[in-house]
N, C-alpha and C positions, 0 to 999 in steps of 0.2 A: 309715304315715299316722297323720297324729296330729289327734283332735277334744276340744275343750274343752265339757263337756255340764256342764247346771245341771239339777238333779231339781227341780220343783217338787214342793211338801210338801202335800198335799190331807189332809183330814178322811178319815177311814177309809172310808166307804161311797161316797164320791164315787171315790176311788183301786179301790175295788171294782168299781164301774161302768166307771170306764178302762182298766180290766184286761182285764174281761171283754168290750170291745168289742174293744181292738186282740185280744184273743185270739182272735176271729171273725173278722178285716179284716185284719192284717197279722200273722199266726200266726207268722212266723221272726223280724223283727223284734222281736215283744214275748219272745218267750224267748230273743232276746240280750240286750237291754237295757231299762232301766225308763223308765216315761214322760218325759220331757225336752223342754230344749228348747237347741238345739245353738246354739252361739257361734262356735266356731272349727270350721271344716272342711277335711277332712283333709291339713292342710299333712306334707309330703314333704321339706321342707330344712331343718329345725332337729330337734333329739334331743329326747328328751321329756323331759330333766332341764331341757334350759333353756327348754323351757315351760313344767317343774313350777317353775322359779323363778323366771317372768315372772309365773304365775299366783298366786303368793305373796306377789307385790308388790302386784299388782293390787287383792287380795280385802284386806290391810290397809288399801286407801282406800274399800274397799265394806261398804254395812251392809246387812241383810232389804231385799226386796224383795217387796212383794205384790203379785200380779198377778191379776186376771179373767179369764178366757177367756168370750167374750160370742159370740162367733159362730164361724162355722166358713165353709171355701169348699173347695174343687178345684181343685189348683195343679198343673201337669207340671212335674218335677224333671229336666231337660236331661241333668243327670248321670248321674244312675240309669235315666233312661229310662223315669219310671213317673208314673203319677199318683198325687195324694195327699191325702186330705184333711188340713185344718190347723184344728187350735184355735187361735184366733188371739187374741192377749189385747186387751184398750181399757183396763187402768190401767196406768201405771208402763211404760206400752211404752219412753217416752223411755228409761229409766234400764235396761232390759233393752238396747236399743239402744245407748245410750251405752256399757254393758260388753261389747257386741259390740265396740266401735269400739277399747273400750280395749285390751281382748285382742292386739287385732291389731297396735296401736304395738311389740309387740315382734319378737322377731331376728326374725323371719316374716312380718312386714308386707307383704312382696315377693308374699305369697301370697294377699292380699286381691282381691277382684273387686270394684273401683268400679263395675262398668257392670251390676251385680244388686243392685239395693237389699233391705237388709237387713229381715224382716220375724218378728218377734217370733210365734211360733206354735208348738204342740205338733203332731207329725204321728202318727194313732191309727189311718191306714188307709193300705194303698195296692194300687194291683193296675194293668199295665198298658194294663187295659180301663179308659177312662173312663165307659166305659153301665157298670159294674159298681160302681164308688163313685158315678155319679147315683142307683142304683136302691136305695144302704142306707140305712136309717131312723136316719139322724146321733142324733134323738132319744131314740133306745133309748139312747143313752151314759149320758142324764142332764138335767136341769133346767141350762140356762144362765143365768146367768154362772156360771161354776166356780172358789172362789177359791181361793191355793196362795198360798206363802211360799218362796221361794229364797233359803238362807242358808247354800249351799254350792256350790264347782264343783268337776269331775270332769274330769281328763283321762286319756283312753284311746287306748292306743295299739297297733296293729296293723302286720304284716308288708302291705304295695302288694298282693302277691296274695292274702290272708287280707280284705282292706279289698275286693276287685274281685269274689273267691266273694261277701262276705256283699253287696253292691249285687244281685249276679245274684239271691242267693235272696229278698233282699228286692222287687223288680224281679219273680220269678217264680213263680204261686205253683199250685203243680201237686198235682193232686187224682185217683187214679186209682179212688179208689173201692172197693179190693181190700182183701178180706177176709181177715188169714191166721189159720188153720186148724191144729190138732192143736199137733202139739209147738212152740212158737216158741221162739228163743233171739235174745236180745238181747245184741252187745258195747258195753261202753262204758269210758271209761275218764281219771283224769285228768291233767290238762298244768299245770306251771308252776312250778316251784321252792319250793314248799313243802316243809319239812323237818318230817316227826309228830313231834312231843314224845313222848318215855318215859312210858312207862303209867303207873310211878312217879315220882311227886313228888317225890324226894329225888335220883333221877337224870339228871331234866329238865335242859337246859341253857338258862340262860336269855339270848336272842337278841335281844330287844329293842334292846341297844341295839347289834346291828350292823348299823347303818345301808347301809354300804357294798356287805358282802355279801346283804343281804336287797334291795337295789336291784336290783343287779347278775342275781339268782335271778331278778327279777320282769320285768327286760327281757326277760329268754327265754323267755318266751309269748308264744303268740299275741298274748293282749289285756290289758291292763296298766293298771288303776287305782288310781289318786289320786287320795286327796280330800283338799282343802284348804279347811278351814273358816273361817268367819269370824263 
């Protein structure tokens, strides 16, 4: 599955504060991914090169975009099956909208849903108890309006069941309370086609410009970003 995400660019202490809420509210989701706001969602029948080259087109006719986020509300997401809250912005929504819209003119347009109108918003909470996001204190996030600059998009792309786990754990958010004790050991370990450069500088190879192979390496993750700037 493949999503096209824009970071909005906040002032340091204001991006501190959004951190530190979804890290309270939506704890899986904010250590996958940084605050955003999604354009394209998770289209399944086009490859992710030729969204990386739809999205290349697109951003040559696009400049900054600053955006507000002025208010906030609780919206249930059908798909995920969870409620959410949304930073919802009031400037330049048109032009966030309009590059929703454009996004989707390409090979993947099939995948658009006309019957869910599109709505320009950050989402920094969710849990599937609705009394559970009534009862948080939205205000602790921060003083609203919250202003940001989007002058990049992102597309990310994921295996249908790596895309289906991360909705469940986003969707589930399970707290047993248990304290562990004495010796602990933690495995962890990482994924994705990165190749360490030689210690020494003189017998580094320099990769940059294989495109091909360095593409090819990064489809075989999990989750697979690109950014195209503009």
């Amino acid at each position: 599955m493949i999503y096209v995400l824009a970071y909005p660019k906040f002032e340091t202490d204001i991006l501190r504060s959004i951190l530190t809420f979804r890290s309270a509210h939506e704890p899986d989701r904010a250590g996958f991914v940084a605050p955003h706001i999604t354009l394209v969602f998770g289209v399944q029948n086009s490859t992710p090169s030729e969204i990386v080259k739809y999205c290349e087109l697109v951003a040559t006719r696009t400049t900054t975009i600053s955006v507000e986020f002025s208010s906030w509300e609780i919206v249930y997401d059908p798909f995920e099956k969870t409620h959410k809250i949304f930073l919802v912005t009031s400037t330049e929504t048109d032009r966030v909208t309009a590059l929703h819209q454009q996004l989707y003119d390409g090979p993947h347009r099939s995948e658009l849903h006309p019957d869910m109108p599109y709505k320009s918003h950050m989402t920094v909470a969710t849990n599937v108890d609705r009394s559970v996001l009534e009862a948080v204190d939205v205000a602790s996030i921060g003083t609203l309006p919250m202003k940001a600059t989007i002058r990049s998009l992102e597309v990310v792309s994921m295996p249908i069941r790596q895309a289906q786990k991360l909705r469940e754990a986003m969707a589930i958010e399970v707290h047993t309370g248990e304290v562990l004790e004495g010796h602990v050991e933690i495995d962890g370990a990482y994924f994705g086609g990165h190749i360490r450069p030689h210690n020494e500088k003189t017998k580094r190879k320099d990769r940059r410009q294989s495109v091909t192979r360095q593409a090819n390496a990064a489809l075989s993750s999990p989750c697979v970003s690109v950014k195209v700037w503009r």
